[in-house]
Backbone as CSV, one residue per row, in Angstrom:
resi,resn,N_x,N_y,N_z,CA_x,CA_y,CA_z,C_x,C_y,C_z
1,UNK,64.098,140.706,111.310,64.903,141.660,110.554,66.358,141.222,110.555
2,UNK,67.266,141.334,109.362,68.199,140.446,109.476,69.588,141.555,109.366
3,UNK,69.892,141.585,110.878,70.978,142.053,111.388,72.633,141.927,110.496
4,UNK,73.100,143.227,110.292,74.901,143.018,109.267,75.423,143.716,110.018
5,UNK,76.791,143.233,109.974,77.896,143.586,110.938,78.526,144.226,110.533
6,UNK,78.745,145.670,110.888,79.790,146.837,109.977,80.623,146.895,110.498
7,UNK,81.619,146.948,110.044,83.456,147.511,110.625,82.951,148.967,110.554
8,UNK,84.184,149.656,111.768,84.508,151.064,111.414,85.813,151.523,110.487
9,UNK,86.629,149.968,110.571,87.992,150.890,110.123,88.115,149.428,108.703
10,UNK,89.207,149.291,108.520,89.539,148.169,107.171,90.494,147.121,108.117
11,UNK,91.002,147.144,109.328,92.178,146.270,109.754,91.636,145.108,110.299
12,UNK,90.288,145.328,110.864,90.101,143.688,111.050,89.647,142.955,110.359
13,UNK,88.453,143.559,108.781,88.047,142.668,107.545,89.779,142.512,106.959
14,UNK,90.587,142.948,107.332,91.927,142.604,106.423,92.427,141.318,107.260
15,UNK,92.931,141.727,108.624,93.322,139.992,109.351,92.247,139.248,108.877
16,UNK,90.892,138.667,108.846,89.794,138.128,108.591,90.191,137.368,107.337
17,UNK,90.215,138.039,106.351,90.345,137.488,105.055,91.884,137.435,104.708
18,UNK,92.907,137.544,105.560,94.239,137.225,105.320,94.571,135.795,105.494
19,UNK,94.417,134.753,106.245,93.943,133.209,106.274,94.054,133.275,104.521
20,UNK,92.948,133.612,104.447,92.238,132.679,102.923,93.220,133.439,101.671
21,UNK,93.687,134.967,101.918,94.122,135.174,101.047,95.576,134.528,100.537
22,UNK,96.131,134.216,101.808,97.495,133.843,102.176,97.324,132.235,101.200
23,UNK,96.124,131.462,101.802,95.941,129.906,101.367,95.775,130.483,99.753
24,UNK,95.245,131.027,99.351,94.822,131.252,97.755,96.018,131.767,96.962
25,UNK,96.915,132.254,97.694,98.259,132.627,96.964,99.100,131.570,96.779
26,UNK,99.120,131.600,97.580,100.220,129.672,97.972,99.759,128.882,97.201
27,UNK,99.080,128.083,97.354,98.307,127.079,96.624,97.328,127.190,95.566
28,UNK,97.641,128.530,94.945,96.525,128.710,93.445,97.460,129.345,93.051
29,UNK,97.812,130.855,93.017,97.877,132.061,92.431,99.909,131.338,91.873
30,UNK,100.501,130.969,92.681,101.556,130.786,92.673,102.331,129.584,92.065
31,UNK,101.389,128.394,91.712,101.479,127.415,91.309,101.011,127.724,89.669
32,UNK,99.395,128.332,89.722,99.620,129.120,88.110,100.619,129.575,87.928
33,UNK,101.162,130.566,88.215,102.193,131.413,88.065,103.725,130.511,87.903
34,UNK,104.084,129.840,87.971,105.133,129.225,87.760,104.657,128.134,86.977
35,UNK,103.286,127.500,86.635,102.932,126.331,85.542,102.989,127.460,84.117
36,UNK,102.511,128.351,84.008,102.322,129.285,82.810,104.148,129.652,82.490
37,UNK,104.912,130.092,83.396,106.092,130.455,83.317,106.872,129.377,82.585
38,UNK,107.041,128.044,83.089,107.615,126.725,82.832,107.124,126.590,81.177
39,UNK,105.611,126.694,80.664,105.100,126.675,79.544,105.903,126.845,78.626
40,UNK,106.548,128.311,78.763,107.131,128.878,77.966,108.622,128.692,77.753
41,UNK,109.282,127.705,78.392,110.579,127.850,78.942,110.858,126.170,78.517
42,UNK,112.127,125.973,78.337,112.424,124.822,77.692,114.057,124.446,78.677
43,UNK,114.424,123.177,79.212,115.356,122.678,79.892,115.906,121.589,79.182
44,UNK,116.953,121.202,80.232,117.727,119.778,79.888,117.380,119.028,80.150
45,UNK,117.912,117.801,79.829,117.362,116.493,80.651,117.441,116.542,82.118
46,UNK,118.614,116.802,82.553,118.795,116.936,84.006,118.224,118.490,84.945
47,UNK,117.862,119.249,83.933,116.590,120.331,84.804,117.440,121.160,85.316
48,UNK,118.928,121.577,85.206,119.874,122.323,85.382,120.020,123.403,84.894
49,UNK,119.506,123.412,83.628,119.226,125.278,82.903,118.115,125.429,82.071
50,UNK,117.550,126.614,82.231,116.363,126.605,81.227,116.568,127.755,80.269
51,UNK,115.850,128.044,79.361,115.786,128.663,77.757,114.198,128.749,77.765
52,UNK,114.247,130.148,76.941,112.950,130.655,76.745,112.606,130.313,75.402
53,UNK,111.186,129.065,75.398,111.547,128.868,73.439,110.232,129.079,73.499
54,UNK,109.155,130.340,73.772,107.796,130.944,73.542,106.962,130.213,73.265
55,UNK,106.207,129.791,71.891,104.897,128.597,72.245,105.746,127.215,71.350
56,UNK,107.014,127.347,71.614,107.167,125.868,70.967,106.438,124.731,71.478
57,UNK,106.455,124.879,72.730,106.079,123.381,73.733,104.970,123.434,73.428
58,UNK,103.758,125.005,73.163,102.651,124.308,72.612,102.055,123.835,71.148
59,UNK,103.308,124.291,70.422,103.113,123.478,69.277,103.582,122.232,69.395
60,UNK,104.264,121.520,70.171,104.476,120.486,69.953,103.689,119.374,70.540
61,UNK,103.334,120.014,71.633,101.415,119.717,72.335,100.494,119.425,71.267
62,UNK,100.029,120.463,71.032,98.909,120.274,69.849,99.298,119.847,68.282
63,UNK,100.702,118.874,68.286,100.752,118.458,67.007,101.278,116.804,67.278
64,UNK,100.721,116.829,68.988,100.655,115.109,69.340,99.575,114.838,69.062
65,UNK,99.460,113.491,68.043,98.331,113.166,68.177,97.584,112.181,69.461
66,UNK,98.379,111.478,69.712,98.145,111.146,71.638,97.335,111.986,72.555
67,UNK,98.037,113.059,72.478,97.730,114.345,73.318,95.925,114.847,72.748
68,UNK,95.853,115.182,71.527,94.218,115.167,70.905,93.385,114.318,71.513
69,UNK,93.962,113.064,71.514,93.167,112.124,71.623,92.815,111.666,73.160
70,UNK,93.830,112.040,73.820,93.643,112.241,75.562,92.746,113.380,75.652
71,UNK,92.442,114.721,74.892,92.061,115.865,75.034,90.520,115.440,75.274
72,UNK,90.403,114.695,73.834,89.026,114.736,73.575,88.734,113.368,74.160
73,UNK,89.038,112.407,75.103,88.564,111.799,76.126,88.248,112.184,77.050
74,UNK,89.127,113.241,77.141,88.818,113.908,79.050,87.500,114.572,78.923
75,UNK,87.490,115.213,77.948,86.382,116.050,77.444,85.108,115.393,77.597
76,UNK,85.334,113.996,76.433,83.931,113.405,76.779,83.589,112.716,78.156
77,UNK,84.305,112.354,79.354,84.249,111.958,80.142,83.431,113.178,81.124
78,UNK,84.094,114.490,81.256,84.085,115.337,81.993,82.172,115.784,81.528
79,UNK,81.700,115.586,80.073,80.595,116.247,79.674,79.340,114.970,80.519
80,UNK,79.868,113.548,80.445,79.448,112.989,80.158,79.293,112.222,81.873
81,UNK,80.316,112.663,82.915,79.792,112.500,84.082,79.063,113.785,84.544
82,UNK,79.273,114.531,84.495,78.563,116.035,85.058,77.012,115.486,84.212
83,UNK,76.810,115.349,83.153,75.071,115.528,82.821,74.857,113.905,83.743
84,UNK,75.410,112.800,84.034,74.676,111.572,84.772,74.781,111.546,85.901
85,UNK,75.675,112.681,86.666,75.423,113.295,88.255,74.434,114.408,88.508
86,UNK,73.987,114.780,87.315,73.407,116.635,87.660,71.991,115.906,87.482
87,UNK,71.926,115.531,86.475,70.352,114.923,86.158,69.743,114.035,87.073
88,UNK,70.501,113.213,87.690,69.783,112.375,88.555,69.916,112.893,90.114
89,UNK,70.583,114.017,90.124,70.648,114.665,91.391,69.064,115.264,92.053
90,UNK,69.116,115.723,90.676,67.674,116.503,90.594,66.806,116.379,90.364
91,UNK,66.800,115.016,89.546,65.268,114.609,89.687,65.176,113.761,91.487
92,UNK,66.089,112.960,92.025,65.726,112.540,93.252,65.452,113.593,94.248
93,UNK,66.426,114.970,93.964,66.345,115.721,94.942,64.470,116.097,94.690
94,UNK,63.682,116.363,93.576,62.562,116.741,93.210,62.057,115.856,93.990
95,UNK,62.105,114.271,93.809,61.337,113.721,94.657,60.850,113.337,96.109
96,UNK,62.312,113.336,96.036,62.388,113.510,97.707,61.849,114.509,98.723
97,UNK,62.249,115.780,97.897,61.050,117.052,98.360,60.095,116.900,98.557
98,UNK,59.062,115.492,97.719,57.891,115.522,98.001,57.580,114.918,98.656
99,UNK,58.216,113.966,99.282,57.717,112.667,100.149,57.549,113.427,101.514
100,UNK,56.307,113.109,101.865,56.220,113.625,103.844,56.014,112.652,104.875
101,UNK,55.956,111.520,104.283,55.986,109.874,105.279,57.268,109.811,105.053
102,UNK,58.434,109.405,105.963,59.435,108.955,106.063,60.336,109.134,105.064
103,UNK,60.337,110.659,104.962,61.467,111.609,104.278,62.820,111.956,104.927
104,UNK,62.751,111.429,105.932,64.451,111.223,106.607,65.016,109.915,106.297
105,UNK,64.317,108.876,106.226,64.817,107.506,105.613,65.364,107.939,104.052
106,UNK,64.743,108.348,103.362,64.549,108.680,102.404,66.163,109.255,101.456
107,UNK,66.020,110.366,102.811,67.489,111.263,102.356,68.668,110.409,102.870
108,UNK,68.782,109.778,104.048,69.804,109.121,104.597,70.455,108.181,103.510
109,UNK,69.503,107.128,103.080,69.875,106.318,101.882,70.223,106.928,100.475
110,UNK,69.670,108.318,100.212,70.022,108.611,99.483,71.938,109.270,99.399
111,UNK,72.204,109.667,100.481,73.370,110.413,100.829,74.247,109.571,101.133
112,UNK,74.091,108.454,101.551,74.994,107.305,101.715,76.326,107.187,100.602
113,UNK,75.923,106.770,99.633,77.093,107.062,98.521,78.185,107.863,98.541
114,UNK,77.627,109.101,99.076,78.706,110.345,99.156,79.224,110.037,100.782
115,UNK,79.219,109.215,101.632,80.097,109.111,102.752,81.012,108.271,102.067
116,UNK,81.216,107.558,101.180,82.231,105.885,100.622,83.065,107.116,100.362
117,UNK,84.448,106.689,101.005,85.505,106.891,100.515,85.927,106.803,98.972
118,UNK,86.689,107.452,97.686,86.752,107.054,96.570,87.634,105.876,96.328
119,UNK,88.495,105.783,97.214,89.249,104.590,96.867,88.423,103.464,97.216
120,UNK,87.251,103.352,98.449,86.725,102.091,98.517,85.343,101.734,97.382
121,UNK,84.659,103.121,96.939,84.253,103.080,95.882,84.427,102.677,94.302
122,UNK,85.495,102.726,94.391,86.746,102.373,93.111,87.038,100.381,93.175
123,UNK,86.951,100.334,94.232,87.227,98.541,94.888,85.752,98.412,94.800
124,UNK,85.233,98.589,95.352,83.376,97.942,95.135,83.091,98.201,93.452
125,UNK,83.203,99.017,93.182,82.764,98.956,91.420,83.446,98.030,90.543
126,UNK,84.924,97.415,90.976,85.357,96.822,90.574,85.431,95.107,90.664
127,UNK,84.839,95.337,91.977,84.526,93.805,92.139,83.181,93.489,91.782
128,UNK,82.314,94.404,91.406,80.996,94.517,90.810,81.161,93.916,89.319
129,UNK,82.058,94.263,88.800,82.102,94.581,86.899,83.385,93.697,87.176
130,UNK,84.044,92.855,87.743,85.385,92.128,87.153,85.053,91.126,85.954
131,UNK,85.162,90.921,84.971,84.999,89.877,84.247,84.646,88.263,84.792
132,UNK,85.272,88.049,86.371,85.753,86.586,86.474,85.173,86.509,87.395
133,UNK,84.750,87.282,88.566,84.117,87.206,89.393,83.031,88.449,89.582
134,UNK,82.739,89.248,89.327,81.722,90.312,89.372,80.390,89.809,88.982
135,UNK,79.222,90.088,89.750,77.880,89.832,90.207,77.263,90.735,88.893
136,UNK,77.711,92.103,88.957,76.831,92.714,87.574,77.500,91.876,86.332
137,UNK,78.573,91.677,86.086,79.476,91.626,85.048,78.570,89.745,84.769
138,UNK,78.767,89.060,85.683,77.562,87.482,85.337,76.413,87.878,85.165
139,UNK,75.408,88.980,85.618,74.171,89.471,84.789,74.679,89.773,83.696
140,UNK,75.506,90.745,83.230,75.599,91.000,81.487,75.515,89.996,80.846
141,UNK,76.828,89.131,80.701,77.015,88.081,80.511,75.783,87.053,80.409
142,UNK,74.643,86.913,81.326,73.505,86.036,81.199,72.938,86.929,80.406
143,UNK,72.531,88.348,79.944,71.713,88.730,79.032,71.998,88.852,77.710
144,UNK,73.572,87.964,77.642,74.192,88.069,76.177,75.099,89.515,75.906
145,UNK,75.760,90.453,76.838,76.719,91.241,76.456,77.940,90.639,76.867
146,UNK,79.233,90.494,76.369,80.154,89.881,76.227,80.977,91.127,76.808
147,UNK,80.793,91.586,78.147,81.684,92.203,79.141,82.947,91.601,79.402
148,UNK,84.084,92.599,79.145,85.341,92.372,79.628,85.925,93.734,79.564
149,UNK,85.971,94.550,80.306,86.149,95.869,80.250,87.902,96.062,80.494
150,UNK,88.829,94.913,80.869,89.993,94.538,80.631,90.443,94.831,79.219
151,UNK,89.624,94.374,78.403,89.764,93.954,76.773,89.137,95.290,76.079
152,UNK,88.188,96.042,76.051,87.062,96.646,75.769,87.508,97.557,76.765
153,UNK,88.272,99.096,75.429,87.980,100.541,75.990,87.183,101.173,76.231
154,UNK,86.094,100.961,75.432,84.489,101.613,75.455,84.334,100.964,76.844
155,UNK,84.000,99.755,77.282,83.284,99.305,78.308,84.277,100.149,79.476
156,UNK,85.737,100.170,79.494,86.259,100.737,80.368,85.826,102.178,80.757
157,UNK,85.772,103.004,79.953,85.369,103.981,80.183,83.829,104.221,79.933
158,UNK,82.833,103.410,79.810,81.685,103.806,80.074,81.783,103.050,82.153
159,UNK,82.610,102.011,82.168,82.549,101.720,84.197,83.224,103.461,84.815
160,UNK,83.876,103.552,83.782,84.656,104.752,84.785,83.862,105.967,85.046
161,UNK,82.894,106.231,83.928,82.147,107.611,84.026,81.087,106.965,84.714
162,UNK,80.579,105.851,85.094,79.280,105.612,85.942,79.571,105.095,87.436
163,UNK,80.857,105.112,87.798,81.534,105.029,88.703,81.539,106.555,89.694
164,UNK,82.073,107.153,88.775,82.739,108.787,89.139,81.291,109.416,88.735
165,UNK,80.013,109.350,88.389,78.635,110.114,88.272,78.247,109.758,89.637
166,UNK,77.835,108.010,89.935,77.579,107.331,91.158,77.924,108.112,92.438
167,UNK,79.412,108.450,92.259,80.101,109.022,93.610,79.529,110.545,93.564
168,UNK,79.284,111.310,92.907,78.416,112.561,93.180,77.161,112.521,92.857
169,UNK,76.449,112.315,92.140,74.782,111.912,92.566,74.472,112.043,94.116
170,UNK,74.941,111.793,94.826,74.440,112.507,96.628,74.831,113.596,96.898
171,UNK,76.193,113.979,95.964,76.675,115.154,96.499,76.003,116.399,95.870
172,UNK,75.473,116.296,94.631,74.608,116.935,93.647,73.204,116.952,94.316
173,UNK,72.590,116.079,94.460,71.437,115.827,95.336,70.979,116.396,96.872
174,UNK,72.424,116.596,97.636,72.394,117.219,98.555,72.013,118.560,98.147
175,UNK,73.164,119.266,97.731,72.540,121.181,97.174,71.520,121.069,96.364
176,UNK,70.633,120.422,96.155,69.699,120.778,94.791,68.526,120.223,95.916
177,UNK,68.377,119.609,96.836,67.506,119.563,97.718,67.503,120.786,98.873
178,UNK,68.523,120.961,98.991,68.764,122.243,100.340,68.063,123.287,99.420
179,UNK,68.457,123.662,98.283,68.260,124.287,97.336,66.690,124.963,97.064
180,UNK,65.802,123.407,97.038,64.203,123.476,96.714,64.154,123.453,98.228
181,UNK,64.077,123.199,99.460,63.474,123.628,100.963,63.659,124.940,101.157
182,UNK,64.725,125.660,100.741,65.105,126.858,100.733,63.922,127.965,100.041
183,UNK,62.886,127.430,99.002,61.899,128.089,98.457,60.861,127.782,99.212
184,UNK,60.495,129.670,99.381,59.030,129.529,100.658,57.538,128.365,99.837
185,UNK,57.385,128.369,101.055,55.851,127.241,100.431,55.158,128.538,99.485
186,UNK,55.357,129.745,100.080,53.653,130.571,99.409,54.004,130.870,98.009
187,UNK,55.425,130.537,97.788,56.042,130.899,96.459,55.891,130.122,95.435
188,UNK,56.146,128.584,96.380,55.664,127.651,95.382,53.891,127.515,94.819
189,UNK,53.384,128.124,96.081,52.192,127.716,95.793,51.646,128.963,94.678
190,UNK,52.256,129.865,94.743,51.404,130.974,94.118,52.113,130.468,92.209
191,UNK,53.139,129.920,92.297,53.908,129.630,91.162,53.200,127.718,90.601
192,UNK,52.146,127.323,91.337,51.488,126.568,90.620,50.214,127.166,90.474
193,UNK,49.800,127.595,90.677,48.401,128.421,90.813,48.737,129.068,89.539
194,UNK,49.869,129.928,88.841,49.803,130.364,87.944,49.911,129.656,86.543
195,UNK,50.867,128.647,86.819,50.859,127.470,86.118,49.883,127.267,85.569
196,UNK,48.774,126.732,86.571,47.559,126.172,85.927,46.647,127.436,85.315
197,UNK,46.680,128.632,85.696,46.615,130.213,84.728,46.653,129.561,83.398
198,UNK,47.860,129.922,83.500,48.530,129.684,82.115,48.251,128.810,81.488
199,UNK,48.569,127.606,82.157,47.715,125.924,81.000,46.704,126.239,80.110
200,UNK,45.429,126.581,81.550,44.605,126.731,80.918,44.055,128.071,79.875
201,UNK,44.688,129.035,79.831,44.658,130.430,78.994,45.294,129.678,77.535
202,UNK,46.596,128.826,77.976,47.117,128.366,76.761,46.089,127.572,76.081
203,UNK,45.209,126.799,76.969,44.424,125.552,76.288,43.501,126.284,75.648
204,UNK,42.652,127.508,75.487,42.156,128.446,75.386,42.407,128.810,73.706
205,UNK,43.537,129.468,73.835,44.083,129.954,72.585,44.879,128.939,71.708
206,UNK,44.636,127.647,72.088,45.340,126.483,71.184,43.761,126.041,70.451
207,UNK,42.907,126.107,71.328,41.544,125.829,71.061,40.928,126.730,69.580
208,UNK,41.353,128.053,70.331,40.662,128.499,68.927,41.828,128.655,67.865
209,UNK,42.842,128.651,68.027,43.762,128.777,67.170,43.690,127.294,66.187
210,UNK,43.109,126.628,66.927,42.963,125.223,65.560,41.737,125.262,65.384
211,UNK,40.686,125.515,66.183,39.360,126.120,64.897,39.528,126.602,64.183
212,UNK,40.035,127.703,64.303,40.041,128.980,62.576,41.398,128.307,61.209
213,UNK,42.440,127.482,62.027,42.693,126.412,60.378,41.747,125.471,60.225
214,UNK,41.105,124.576,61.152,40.441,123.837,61.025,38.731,124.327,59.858
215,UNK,38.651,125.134,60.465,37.634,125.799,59.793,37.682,126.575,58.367
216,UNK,39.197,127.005,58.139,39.478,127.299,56.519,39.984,126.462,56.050
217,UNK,40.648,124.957,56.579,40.867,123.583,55.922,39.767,123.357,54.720
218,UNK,38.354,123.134,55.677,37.313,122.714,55.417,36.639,123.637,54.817
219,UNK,36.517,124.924,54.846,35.919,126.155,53.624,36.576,125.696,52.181
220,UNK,38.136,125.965,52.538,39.069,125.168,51.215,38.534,124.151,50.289
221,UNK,38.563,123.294,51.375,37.778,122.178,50.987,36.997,121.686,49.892
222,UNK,35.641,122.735,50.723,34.221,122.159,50.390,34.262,123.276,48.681
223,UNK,35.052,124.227,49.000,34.943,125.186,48.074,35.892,124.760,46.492
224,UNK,36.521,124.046,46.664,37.509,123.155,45.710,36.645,122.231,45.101
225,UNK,35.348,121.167,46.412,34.778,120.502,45.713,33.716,121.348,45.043
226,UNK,33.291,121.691,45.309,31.769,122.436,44.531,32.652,123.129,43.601
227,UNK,33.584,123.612,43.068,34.100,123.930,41.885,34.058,123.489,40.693
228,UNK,34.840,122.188,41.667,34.981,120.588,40.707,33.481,120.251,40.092
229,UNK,32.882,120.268,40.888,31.701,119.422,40.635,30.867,120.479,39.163
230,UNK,31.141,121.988,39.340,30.557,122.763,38.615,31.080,122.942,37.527
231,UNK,32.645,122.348,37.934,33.369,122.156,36.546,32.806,121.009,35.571
């Protein structure tokens, strides 16, 4: 039976959560609060007086075209590492769930990635893919792609989003495995048991549901020819 801890009064859940509230003011609430303020507010070169000029700065934002074009990079980067960290999180985490011979080997190697520091991750990917010396970058090269990701923005930013997916894929993999152990066995089991219910009820009513076109295809049919023929 799973035991909760009640206060009688409000003063010690208040010290308790004063820590975090204190850190969340400081370092969130207050830093918004003066980035939104600044937004609106326009200075000198030397940062000595400011003027309130309302959404000029963001019209002049959204009428860089630089700025668009940084927008909608970040964008595709941001869509485009999250689905090649989430997807492969979860299908390893799926598999790994299933393995029961040497499923601690299993996870260790898998989690490895997420101990590399990002800066030494950033140096290994790069000496991987250098044009002049990189080990993947002489496989391309022998299969006929003309890698130089120096030269080549596309190639740059397809190393950068499989770089930065690479580095969370364990970390994704971690919660999405804690995630599936966390579901009781009898749950899973009663939730394939129904599964196969269902398959087969579906296989059932797919069955006769293509007899009865199948069967007025061929009434159609035969009834079109013997028309013909009587014609």
């Amino acid at each position: 039976m799973e035991r909760r801890v009640v206060f009688t009064g409000w003063l010690c859940p208040a010290l308790l959560l004063l820590p975090q509230l204190v850190v969340t003011f400081v370092f969130f609430f207050w830093p918004a609060a003066q980035a939104l303020l600044q937004s609106v507010r326009g200075g000198d070169a030397f940062g000595l007086s400011t003027r309130f000029v309302g959404v000029e700065n963001f019209a002049a934002l959204f009428a860089d075209r630089d700025y668009l074009a940084s927008f909608g990079v970040t964008a595709f980067f941001s869509v485009a590492v999250a689905f090649l960290a989430l997807a492969p999180g979860l299908l390893l985490a799926v598999m790994a769930d299933r393995v029961v011979r040497g499923s601690t080997v299993y996870r260790t190697v898998l989690l490895l990635p997420y101990a590399i520091a990002p800066a030494i991750a950033g140096v290994l990917w790069m000496f991987l893919f250098n044009p002049g010396i990189g080990i993947a970058a002489a496989a391309l090269r022998a299969v006929g792609v003309d890698w130089n990701y120096l030269l080549d923005g596309r190639q740059a930013m397809l190393l950068v989003i499989l770089a930065a997916a690479w580095k969370q894929i364990s970390y994704n993999f971690l919660f999405f495995l804690a995630g599936l152990q966390a579901i009781p066995a009898s749950l899973v089991e009663a939730a394939a048991i129904d599964a196969l219910v269902r398959s087969a009820a579906s296989g059932r009513s797919f069955s006769r549901c293509w007899r009865r076109p199948a069967f007025s295809c061929s009434s159609s049919t035969s009834s079109t020819r013997f028309s013909t023929r009587s014609a």
